[in-house]
Every structure is written in C-alpha cells, then in structure tokens.
N, C-alpha and C positions, 0 to 999 in steps of 0.2 A: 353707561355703555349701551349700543343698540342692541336689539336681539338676534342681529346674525352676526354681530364682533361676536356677544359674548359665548354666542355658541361655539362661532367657530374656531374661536379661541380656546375653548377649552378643549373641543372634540381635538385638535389639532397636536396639539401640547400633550394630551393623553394618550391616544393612538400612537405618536411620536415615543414616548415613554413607556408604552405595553409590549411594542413589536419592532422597536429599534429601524422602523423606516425611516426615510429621509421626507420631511416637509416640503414641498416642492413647493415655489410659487403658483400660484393661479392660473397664470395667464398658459404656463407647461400645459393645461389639462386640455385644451382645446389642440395644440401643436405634434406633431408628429415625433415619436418614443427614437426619429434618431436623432434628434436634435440636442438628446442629454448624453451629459458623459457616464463612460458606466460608474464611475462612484456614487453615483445618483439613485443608483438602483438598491436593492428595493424604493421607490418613493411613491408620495402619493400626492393626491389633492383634495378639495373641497370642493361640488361646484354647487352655489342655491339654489334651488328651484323653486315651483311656484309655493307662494302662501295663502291658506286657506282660514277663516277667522271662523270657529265654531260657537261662540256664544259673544253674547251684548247683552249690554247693560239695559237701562230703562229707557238710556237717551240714546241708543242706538249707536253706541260707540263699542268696536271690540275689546271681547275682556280676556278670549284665550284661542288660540287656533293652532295650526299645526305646520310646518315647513318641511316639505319633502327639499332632499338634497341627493348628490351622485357622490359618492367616494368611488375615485377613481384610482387604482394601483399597478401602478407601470414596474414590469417582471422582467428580467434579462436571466435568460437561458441557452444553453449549448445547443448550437444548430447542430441539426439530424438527430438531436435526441430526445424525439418526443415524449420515450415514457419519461425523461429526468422533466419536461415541461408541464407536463398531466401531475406529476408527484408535490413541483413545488408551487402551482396554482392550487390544488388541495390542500396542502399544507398551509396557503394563506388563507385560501375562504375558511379554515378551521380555526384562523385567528380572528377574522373578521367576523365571524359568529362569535366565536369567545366574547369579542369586544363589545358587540351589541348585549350581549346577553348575560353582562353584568362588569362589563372590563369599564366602563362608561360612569362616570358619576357625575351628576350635575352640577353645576355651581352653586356656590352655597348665597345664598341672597344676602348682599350688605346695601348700608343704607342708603337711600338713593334711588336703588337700581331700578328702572319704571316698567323691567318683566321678570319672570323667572321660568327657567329651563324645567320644565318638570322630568321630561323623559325620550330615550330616543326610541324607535323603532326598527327592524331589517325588516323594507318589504321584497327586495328578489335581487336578484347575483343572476346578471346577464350568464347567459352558456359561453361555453368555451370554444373559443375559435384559433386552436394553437393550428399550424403550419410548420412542418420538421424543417424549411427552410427559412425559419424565422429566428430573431436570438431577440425577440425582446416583446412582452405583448402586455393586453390590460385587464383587468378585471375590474366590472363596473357593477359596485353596490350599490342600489339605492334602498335610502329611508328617509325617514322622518324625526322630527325630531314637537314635542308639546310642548305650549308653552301659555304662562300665562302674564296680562298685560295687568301690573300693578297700577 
C-alpha cells in the first residue's frame, strides 16, 4: 500500500470511529458546504499536502519525511444562533485535539509494506469565521503526519 493510501486509510476509518463523523469524499473538500445534504453533516475530509523527505540514505535515496495534510470538517448550525455555532465549533476542535493527541494510532507494519506511519502532528486550526447568517461552516486543521520509507 502507498504512504498516503495507507495513512489515509487509516486516519479516515479512525476519526470516522472516534467522533462519529461522516467520511466524505474528497473531491466535497474543495466544493461549496451547500452542495451536501444535511445528513452529511458532521463530515469531514482529507486533503494532502506537500511532502517533505528528512533523511537519506548513502545513495541518496529517501529514508523518512514528513506530510503535512488539511482535515477539513464541514458544521451545520441554527441560523441567528451564533453562541449554539461558537459552542459546537469548540466542542469539535476539543475532539480534534483529543484525536491528535492520542485518539490516532498508527498502523501496525505487515509484511510487504515499503513505509511506516510513525506519527501524526496538530500544527494550527484556522480561526473562526462563523456568520449568525450562516447554517453550515468549516474548520480547517492542519498537520502532519512522519513517516518512514522501508
């Protein structure tokens, strides 16, 4: 499996089973929050970003680096009531810190596999841009995730 299947295979399938969001497709994360039905809601997505290779080998081939990514979580809330939108954005960054900071386990290496997931990161949780005329918004974590290339 490659090393962004098997990350995000697993970060997907875990998040999914920590906090009972809905797995959204991919291509959602780029698209506008009214284009989903509200059963959709809470969901979230994956998006990759770039990868960076922190060590090599002799031959100058990488041996482990790092992959920032965006977790993106699309929220539907009651127009005009912005404190119920402030309480359930809070209530999610307090899961998606949970997550990071120990809800996350890596895959376990079987035979074959040509990396392994070492560990993820939270590096920042965009601010909050609620609107009391709004009923559906985003919150955008990014991290990172180590890894090394067997």
């Amino acid at each position: 499996m490659t090393r962004e299947l098997l990350f995000t295979s697993s970060f997907e399938s875990q998040l999914a089973t920590t906090t009972g969001w809905n797995n959204l497709d991919t291509s959602v994360g780029t698209s506008p929050t009214h284009a989903l039905a509200p059963s959709d809601f809470p969901g979230f997505v994956i998006l990759p970003g770039e990868a960076m290779y922190t060590a090599y080998d002799s031959g100058g081939h990488p041996t482990a680096g790092l992959q920032h990514f965006t977790l993106r979580v699309l929220v539907n809330h009651p127009q005009l009531a912005l404190s119920a939108a402030r309480t359930t954005r809070s209530d999610y960054v307090g899961l998606i810190e949970a997550f990071f900071s120990g809800g996350y386990t890596p895959p376990a290496i079987t035979t074959g596999d040509p990396v392994r997931i070492d560990s993820i990161i939270l590096e920042k949780i965009d601010p909050a841009t609620l609107n009391k005329n709004d009923t559906r918004s985003v919150i955008a974590a990014h991290g990172a995730y180590h890894f090394t290339l067997l």
